[in-house]
C-alpha positions in Angstrom: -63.5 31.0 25.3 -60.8 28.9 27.1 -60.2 28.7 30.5 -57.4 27.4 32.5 -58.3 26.0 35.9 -55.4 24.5 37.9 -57.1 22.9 40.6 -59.6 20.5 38.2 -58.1 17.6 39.0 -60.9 14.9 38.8 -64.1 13.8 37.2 -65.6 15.4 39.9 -64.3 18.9 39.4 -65.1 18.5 35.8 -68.8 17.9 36.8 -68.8 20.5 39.2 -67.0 22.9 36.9 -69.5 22.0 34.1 -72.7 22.7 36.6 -71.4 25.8 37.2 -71.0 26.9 33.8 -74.9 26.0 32.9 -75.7 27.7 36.4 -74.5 31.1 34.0 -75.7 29.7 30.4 -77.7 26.2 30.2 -77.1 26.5 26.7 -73.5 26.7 26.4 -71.4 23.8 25.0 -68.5 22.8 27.6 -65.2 20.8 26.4 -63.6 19.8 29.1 -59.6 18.7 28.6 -59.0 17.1 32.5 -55.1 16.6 31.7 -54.5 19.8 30.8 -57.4 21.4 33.0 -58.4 23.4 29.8 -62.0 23.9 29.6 -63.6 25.2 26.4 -67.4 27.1 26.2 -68.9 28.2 23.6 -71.2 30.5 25.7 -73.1 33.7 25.5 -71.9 34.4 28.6 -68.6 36.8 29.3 -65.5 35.9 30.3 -66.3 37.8 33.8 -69.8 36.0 34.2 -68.0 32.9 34.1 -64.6 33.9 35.8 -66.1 34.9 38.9 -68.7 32.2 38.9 -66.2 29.5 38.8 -63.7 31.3 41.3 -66.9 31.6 43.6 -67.8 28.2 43.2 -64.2 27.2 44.0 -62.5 27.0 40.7 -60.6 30.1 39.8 -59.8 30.2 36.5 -57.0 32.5 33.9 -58.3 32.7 30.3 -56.0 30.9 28.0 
């Protein structure tokens, strides 16, 4: 799946957006594009689990 998350502006973010993702799946594979604050996952995870895990965590996000 990819994600869209506006407000990952930083390294930081990305860290924090990549915890939160293996928080739902420690197994999925996270590509994170910082400049155009795309993040990829190849997860077993749904698009919900991780949706509402990232908007809870402070990172809402719109599937791209």
């Amino acid at each position: 799946m990819k994600l869209w998350i506006g407000n990952m502006k930083c390294g930081g973010c990305a860290r924090g957006v990549t915890a939160t993702i293996h928080d739902i799946d420690s197994n999925a594979n996270v590509d994170i594009d910082l400049a155009a604050k795309v993040v990829s996952i190849d997860t077993i995870a749904s698009v919900e689990q991780m949706t509402t895990a990232l908007a809870q965590d402070g990172f809402p996000a719109q599937v791209q």
